[in-house]
N, C-alpha and C positions, 0 to 999 in steps of 0.2 A: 601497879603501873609497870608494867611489863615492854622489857626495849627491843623487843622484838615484834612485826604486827598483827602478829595472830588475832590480837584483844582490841585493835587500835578504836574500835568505834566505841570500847567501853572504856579505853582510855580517854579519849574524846573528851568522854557526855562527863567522867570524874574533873576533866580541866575544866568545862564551863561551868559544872555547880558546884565547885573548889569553893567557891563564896560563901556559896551558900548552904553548904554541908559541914555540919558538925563532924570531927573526927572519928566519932562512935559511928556513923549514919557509912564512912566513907569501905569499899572496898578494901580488906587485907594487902596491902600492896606485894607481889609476889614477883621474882624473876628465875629463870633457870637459871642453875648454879654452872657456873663458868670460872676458866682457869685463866688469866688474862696471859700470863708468861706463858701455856703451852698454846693457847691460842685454843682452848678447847672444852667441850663440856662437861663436867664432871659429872659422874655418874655410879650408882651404887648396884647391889647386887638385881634390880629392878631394871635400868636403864637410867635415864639422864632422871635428874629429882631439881624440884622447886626448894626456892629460901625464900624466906617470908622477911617481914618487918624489916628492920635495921640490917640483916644484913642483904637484901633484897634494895633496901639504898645504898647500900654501897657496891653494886652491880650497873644500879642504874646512875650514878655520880664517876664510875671507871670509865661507863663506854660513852656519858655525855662527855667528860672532859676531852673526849677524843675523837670529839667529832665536830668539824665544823659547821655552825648554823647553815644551814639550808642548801649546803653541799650536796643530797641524798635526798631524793624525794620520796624514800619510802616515809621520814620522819616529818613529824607536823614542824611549819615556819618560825615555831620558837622553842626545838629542841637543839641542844648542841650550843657553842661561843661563837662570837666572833672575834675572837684573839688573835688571828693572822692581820686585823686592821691595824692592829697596834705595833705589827712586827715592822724593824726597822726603828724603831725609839730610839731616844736615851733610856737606857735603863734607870729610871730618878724615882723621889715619892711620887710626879705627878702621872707618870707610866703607872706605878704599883696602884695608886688609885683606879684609873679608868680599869686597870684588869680586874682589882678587888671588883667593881662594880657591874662588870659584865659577868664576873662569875655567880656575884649573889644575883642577878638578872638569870642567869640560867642554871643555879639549882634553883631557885624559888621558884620555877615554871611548871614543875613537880610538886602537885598539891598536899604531897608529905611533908616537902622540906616548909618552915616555917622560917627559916632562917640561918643564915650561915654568917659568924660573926670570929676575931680573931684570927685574921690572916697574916701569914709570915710568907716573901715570897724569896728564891733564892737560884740566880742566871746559874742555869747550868752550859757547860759548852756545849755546842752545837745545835744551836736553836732552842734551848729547852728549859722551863723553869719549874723548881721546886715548891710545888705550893701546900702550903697546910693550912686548916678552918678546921673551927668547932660546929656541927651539922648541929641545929635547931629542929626536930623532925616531932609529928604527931606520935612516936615511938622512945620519944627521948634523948637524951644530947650524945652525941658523940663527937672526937676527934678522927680528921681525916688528912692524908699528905699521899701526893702523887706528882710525878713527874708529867707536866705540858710541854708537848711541843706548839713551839706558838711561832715556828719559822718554816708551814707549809708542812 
């Protein structure tokens, strides 16, 4: 699943038979390797290079968290959060819920992830929360934390 749309019509057809494909049946998920802090493609003595599996989800869980749902019509209507609905809250459990539940809402929209469980979240100044999850993926479990901004 590549977040970029060179591949988007075989990203497509992998979200609608997600159901109904076994993880063995499904496509290697792959994303060009990217440097998020220089803003930029990482690339070897070749030119730019692909990452696969697990870390291939965590390319594509960087640039969802950072994007908001249906802001970009290059992406499909349920890539990305809608975490700016919430901006404006009390920061309380019942804030930390609705965001937990939009997040597992959109990594699960990713027919890798299986699950994402284990959320700690933590207000940073200036619009921006620290959030960490345990990733449930056809690839195996991993721990993930990133800074959202969720104030535009």
């Amino acid at each position: 699943m590549n977040i970029f749309p060179e591949e988007l019509e075989q990203v497509e057809e992998v979200l609608n038979e997600a159901d109904d494909t076994s993880p063995e049946d499904m496509p290697v998920a792959w994303e060009w390797a990217f440097d998020f802090e220089s803003n930029e493609f990482l690339k070897n003595d070749r030119g730019n290079y692909k990452v696969y599996g697990k870390e291939a989800l965590k390319i594509w869980i960087q640039k969802m968290l950072q994007t908001q749902k249906q802001r970009y019509s290059i992406y499909s209507e349920e890539y990305g959060h809608d975490l700016e609905e919430l901006m404006g809250q009390h920061f309380d459990e019942t804030l930390m819920t609705q965001i937990q539940n939009e997040l597992v809402r959109a990594l699960t929209a990713n027919p890798y992830i299986l699950d994402a469980t284990d959320f700690a979240f933590e207000r940073k100044p200036g619009g921006a929360l620290q959030v960490s999850f345990q990733i449930q993926s056809i690839y195996g479990d991993f721990d993930y934390e990133q800074e959202v901004a969720i104030d535009g």
